[in-house]
PDB file of N, CA, C and O in Angstrom:
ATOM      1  N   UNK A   1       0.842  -1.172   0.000  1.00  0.00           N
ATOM      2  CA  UNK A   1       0.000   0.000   0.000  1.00  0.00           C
ATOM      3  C   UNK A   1       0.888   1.237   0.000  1.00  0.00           C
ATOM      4  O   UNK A   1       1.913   1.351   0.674  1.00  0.00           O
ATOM      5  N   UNK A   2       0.443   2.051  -0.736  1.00  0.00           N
ATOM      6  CA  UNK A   2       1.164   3.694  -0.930  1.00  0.00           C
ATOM      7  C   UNK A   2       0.986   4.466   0.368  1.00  0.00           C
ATOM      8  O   UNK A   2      -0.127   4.705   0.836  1.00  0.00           O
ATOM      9  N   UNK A   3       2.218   4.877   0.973  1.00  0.00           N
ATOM     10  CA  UNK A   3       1.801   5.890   2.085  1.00  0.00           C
ATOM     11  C   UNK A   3       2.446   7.527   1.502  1.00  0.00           C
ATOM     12  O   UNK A   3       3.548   7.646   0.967  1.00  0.00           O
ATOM     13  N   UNK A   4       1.675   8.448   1.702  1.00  0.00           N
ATOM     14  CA  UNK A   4       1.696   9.673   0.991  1.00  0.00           C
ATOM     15  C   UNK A   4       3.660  10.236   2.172  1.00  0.00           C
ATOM     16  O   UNK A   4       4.008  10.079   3.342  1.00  0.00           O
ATOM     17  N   UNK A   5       4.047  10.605   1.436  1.00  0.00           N
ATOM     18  CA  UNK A   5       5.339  11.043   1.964  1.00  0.00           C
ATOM     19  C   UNK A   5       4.980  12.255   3.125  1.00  0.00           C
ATOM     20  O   UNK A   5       4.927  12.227   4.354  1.00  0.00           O
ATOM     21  N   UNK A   6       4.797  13.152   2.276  1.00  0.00           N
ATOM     22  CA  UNK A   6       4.301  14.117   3.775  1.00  0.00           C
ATOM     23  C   UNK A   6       2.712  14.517   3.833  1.00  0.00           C
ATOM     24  O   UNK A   6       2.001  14.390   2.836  1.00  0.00           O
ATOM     25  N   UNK A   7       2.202  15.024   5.115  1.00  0.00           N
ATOM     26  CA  UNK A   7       0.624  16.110   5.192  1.00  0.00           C
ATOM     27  C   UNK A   7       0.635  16.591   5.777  1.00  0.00           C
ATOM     28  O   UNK A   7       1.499  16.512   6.651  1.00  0.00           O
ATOM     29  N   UNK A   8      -0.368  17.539   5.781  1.00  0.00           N
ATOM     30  CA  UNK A   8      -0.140  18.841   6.005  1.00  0.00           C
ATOM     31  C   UNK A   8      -0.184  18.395   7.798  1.00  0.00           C
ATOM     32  O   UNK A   8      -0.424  17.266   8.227  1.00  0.00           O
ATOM     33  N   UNK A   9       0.070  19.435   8.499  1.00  0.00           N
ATOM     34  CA  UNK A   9      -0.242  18.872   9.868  1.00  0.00           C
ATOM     35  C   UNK A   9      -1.271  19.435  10.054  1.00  0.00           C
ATOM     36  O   UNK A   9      -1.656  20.362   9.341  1.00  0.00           O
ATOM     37  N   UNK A  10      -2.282  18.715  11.632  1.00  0.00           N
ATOM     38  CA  UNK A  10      -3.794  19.130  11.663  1.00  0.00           C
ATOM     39  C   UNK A  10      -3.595  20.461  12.385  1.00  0.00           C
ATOM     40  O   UNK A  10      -4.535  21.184  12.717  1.00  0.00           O
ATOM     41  N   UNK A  11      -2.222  20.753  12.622  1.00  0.00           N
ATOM     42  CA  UNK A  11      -2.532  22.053  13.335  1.00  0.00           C
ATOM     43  C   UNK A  11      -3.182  23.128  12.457  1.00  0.00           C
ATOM     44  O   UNK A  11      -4.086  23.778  12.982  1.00  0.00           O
ATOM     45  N   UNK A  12      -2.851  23.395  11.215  1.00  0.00           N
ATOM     46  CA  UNK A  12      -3.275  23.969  10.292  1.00  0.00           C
ATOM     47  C   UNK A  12      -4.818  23.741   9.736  1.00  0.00           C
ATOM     48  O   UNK A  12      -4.820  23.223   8.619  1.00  0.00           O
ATOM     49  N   UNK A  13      -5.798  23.948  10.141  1.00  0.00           N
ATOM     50  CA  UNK A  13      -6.728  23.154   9.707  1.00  0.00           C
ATOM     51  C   UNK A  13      -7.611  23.845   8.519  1.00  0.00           C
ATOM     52  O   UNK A  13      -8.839  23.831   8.434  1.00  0.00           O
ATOM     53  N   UNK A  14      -6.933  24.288   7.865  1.00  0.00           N
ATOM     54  CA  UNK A  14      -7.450  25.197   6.429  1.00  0.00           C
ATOM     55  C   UNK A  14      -6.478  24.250   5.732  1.00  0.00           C
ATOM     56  O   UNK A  14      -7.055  23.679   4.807  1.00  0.00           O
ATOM     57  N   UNK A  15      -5.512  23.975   5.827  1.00  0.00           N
ATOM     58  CA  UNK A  15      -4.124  23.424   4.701  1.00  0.00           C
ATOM     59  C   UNK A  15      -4.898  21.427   5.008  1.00  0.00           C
ATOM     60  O   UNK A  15      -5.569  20.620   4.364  1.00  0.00           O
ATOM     61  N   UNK A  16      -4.377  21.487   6.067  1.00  0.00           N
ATOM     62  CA  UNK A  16      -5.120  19.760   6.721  1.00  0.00           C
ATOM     63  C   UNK A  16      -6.505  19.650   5.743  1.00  0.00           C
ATOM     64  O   UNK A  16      -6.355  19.297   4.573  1.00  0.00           O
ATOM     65  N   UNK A  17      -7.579  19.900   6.157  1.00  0.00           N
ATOM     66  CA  UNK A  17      -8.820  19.897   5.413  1.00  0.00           C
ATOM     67  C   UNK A  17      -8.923  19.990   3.857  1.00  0.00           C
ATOM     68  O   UNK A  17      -9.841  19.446   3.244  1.00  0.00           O
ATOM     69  N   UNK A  18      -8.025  20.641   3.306  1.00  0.00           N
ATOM     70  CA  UNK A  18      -8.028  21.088   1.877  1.00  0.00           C
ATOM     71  C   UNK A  18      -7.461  19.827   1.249  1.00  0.00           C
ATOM     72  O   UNK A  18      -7.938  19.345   0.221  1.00  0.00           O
ATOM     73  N   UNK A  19      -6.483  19.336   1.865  1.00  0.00           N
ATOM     74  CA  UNK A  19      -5.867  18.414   1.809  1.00  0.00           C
ATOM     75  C   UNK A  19      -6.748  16.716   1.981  1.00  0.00           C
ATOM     76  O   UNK A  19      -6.587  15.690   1.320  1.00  0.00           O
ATOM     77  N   UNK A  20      -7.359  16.909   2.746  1.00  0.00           N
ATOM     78  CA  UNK A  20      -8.396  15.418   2.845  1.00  0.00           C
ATOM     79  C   UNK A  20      -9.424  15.621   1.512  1.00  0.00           C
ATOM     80  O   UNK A  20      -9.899  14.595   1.025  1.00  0.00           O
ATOM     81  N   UNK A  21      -9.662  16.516   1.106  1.00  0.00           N
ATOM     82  CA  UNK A  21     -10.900  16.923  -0.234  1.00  0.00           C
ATOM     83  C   UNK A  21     -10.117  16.665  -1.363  1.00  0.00           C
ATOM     84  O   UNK A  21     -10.672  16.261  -2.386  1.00  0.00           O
ATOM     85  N   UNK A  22      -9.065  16.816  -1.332  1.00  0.00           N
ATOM     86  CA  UNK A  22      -7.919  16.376  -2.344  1.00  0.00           C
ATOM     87  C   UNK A  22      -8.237  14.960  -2.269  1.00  0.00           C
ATOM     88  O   UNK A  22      -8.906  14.352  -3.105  1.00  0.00           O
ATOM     89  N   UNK A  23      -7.807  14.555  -1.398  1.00  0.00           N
ATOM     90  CA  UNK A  23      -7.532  13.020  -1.388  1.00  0.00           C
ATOM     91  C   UNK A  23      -8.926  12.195  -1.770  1.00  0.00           C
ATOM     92  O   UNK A  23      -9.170  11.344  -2.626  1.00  0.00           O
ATOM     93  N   UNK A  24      -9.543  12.690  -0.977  1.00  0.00           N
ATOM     94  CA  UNK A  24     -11.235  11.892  -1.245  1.00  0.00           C
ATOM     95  C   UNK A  24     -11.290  11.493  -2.814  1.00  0.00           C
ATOM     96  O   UNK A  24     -11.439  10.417  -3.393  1.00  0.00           O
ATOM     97  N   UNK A  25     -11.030  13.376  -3.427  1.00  0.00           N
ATOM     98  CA  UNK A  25     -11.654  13.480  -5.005  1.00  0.00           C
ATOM     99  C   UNK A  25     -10.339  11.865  -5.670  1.00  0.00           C
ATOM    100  O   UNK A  25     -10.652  10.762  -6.116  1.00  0.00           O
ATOM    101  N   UNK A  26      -8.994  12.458  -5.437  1.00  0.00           N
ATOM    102  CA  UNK A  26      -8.324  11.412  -5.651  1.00  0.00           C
ATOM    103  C   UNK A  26      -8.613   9.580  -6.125  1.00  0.00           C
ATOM    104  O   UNK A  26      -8.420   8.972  -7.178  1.00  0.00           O
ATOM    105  N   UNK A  27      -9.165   9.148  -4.738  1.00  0.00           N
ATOM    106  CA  UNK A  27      -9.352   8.340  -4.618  1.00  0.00           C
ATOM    107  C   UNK A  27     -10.563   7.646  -4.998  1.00  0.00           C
ATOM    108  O   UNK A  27     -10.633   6.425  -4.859  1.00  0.00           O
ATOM    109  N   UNK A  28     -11.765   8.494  -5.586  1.00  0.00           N
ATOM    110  CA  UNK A  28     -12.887   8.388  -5.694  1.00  0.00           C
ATOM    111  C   UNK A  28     -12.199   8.180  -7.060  1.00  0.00           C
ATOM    112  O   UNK A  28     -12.405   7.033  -7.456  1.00  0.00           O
ATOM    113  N   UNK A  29     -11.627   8.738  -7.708  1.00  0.00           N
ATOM    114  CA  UNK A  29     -11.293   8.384  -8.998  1.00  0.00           C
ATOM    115  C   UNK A  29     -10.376   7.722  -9.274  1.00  0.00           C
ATOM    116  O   UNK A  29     -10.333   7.712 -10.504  1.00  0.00           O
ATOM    117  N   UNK A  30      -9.470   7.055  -8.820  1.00  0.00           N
ATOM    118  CA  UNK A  30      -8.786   5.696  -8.581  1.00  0.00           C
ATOM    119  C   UNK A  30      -9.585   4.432  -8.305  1.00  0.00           C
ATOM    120  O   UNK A  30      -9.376   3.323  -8.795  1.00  0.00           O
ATOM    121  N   UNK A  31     -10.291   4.690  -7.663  1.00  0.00           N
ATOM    122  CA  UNK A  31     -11.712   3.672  -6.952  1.00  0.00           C
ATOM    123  C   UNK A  31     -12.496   3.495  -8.368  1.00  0.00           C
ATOM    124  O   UNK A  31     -12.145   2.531  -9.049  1.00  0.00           O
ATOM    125  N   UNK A  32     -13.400   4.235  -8.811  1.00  0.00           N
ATOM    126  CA  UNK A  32     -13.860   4.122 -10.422  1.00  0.00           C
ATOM    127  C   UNK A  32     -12.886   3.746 -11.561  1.00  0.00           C
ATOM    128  O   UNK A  32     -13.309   2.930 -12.379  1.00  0.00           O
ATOM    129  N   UNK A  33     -12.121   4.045 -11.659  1.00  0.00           N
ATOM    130  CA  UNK A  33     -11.037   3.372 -12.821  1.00  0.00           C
ATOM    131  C   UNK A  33     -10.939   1.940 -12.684  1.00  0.00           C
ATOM    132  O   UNK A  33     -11.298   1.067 -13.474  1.00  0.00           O
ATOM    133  N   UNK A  34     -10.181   1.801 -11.108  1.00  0.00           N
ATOM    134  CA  UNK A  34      -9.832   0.401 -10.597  1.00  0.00           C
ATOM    135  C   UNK A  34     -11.220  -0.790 -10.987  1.00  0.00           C
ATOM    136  O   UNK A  34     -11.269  -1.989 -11.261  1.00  0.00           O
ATOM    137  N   UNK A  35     -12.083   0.158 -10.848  1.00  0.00           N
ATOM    138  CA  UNK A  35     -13.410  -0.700 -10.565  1.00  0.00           C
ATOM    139  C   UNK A  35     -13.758  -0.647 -12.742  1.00  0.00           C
ATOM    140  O   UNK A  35     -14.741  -1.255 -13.164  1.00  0.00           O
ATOM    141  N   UNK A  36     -13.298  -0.271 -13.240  1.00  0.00           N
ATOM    142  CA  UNK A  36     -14.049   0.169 -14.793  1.00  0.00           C
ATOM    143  C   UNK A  36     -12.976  -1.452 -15.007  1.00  0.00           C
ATOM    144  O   UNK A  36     -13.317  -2.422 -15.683  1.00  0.00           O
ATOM    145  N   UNK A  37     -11.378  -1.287 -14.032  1.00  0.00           N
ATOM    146  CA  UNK A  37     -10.448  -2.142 -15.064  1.00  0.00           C
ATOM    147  C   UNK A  37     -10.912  -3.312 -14.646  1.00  0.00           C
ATOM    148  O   UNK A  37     -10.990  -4.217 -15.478  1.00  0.00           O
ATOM    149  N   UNK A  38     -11.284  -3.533 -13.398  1.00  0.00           N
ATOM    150  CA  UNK A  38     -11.777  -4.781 -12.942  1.00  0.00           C
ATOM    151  C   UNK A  38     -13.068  -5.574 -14.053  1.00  0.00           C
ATOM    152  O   UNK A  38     -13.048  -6.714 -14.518  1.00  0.00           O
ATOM    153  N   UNK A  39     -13.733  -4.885 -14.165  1.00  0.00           N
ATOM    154  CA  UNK A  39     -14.938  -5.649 -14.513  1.00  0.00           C
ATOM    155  C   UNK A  39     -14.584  -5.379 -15.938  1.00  0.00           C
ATOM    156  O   UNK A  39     -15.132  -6.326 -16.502  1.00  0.00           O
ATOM    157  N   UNK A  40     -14.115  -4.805 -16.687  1.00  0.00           N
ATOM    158  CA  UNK A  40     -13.104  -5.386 -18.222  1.00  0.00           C
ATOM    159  C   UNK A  40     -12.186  -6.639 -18.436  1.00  0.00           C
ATOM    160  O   UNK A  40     -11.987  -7.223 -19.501  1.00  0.00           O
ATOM    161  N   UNK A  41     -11.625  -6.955 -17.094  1.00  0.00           N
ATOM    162  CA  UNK A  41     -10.608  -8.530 -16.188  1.00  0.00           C
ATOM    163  C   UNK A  41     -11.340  -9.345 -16.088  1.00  0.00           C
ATOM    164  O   UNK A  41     -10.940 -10.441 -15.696  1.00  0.00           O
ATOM    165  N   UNK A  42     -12.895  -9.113 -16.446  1.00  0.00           N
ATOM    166  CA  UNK A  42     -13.643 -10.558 -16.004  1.00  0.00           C
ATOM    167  C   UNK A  42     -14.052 -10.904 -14.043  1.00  0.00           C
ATOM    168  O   UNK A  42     -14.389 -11.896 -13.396  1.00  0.00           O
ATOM    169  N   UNK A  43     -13.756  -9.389 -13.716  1.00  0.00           N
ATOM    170  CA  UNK A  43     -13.883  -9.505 -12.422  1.00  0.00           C
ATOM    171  C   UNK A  43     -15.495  -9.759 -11.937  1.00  0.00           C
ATOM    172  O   UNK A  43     -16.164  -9.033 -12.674  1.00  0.00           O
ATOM    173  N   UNK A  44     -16.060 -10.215 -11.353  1.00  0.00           N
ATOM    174  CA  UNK A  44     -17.398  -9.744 -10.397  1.00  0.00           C
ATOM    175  C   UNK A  44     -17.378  -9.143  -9.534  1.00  0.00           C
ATOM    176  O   UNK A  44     -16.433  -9.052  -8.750  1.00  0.00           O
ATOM    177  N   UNK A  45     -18.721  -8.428  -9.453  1.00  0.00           N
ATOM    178  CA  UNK A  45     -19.156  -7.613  -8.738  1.00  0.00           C
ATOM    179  C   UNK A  45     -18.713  -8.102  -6.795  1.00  0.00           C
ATOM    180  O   UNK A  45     -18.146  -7.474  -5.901  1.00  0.00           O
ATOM    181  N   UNK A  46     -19.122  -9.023  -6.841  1.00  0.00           N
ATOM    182  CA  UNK A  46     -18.813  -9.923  -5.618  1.00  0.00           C
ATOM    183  C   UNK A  46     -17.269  -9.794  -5.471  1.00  0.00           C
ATOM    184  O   UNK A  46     -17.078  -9.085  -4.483  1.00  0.00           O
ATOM    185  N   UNK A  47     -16.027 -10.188  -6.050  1.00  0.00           N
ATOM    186  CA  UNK A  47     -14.767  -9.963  -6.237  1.00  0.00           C
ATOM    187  C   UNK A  47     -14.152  -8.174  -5.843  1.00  0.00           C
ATOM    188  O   UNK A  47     -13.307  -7.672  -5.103  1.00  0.00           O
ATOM    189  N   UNK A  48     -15.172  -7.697  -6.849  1.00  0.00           N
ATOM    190  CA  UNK A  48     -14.716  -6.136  -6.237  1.00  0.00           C
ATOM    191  C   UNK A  48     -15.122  -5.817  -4.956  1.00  0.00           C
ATOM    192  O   UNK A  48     -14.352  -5.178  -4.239  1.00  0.00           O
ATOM    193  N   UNK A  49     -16.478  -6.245  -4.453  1.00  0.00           N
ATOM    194  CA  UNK A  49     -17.013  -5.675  -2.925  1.00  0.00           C
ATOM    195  C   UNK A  49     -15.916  -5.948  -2.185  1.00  0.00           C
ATOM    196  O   UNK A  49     -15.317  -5.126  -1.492  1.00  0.00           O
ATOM    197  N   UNK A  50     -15.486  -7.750  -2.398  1.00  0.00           N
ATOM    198  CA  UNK A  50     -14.748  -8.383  -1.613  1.00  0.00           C
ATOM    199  C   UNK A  50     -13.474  -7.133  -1.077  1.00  0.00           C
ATOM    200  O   UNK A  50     -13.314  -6.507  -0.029  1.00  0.00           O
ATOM    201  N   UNK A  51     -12.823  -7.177  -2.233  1.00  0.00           N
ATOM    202  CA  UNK A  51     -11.529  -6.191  -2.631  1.00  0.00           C
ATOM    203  C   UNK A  51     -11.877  -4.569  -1.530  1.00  0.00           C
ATOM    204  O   UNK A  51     -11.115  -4.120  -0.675  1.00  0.00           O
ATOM    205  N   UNK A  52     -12.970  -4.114  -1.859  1.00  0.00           N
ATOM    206  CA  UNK A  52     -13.475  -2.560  -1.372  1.00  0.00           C
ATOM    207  C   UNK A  52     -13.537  -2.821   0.313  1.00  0.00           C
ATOM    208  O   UNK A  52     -13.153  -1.962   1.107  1.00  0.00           O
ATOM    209  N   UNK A  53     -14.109  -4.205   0.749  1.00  0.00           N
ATOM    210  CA  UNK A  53     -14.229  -4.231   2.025  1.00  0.00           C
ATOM    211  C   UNK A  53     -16.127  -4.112   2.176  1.00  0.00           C
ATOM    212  O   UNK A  53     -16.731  -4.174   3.246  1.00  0.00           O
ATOM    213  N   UNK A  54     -16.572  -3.987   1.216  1.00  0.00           N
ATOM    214  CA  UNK A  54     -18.301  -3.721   1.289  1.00  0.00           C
ATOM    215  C   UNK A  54     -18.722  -4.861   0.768  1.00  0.00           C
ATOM    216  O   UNK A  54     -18.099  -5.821   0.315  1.00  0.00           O
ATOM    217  N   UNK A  55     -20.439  -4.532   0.946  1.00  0.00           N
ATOM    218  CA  UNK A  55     -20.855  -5.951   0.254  1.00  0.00           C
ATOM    219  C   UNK A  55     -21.279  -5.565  -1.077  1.00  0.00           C
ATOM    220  O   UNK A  55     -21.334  -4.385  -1.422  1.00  0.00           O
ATOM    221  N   UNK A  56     -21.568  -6.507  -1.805  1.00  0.00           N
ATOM    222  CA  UNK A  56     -22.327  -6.501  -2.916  1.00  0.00           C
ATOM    223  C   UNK A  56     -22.605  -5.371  -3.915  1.00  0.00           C
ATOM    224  O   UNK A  56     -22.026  -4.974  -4.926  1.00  0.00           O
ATOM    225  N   UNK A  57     -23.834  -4.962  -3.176  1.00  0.00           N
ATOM    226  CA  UNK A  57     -24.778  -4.528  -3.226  1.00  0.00           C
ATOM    227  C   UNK A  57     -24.373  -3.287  -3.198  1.00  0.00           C
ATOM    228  O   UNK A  57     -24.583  -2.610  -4.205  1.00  0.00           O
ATOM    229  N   UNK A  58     -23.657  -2.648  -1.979  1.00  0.00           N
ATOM    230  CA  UNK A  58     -23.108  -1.228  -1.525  1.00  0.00           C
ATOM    231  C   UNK A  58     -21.951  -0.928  -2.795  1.00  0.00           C
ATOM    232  O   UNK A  58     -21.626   0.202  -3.158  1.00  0.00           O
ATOM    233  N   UNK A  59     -21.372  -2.330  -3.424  1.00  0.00           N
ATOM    234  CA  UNK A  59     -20.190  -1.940  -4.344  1.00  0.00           C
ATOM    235  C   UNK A  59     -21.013  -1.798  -5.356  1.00  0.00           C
ATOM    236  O   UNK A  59     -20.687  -0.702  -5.813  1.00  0.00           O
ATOM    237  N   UNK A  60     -21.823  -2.181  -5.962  1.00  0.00           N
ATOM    238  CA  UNK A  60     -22.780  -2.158  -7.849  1.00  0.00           C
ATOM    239  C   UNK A  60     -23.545  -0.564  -7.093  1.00  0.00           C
ATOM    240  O   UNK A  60     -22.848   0.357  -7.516  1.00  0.00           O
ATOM    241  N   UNK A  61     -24.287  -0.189  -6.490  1.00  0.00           N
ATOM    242  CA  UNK A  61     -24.492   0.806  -6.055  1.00  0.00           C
ATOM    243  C   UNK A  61     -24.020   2.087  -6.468  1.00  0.00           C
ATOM    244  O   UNK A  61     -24.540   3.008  -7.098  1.00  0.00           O
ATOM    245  N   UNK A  62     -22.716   1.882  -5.866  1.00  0.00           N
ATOM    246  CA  UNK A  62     -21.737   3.290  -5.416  1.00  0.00           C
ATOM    247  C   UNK A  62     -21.265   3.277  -6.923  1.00  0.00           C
ATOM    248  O   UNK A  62     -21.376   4.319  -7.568  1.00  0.00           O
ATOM    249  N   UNK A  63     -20.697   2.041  -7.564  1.00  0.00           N
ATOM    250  CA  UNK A  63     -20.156   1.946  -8.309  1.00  0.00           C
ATOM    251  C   UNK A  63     -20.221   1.712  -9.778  1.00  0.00           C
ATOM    252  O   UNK A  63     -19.189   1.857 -10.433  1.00  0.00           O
ATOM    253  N   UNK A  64     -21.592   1.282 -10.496  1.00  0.00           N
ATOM    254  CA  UNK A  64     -21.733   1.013 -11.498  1.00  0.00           C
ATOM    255  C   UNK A  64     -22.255   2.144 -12.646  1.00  0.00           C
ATOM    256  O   UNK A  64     -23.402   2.567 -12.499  1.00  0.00           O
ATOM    257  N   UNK A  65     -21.655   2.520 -13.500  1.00  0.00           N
ATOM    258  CA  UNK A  65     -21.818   2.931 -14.676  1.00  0.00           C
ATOM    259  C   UNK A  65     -23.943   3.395 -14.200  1.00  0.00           C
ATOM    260  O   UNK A  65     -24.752   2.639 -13.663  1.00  0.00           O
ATOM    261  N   UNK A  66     -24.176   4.931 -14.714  1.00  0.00           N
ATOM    262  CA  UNK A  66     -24.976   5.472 -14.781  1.00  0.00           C
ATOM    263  C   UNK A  66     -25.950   5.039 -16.077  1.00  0.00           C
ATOM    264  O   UNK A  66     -27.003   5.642 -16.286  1.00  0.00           O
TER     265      UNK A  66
END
């Protein structure tokens, strides 16, 4: 797993905060890619929840194509 080299510290909590909205958007779009390459791999839906830590249901949900 990737650990980010430095952040901001929470003393700062304008720089800290700006910084977690970064990351969210980040990851929300790492999370959708990961999830577009998966199920192009022949992955299931069940396989990705597994992977996310959710079930099912919460992963096709959050995650499936509009």
């Amino acid at each position: 797993m990737l650990e980010p080299k430095t952040l901001p510290s929470p003393d700062d909590p304008a720089e800290a905060l700006a910084a977690v909205v970064a990351l969210r958007q980040m990851a929300d779009r790492l999370e959708r890619r990961a999830v577009a390459s998966a199920l192009k791999q022949g992955w299931t839906w069940t396989q990705i929840a597994d992977a996310l830590g959710v079930t099912k249901q919460a992963a096709h949900k959050r995650l499936s194509a509009p």
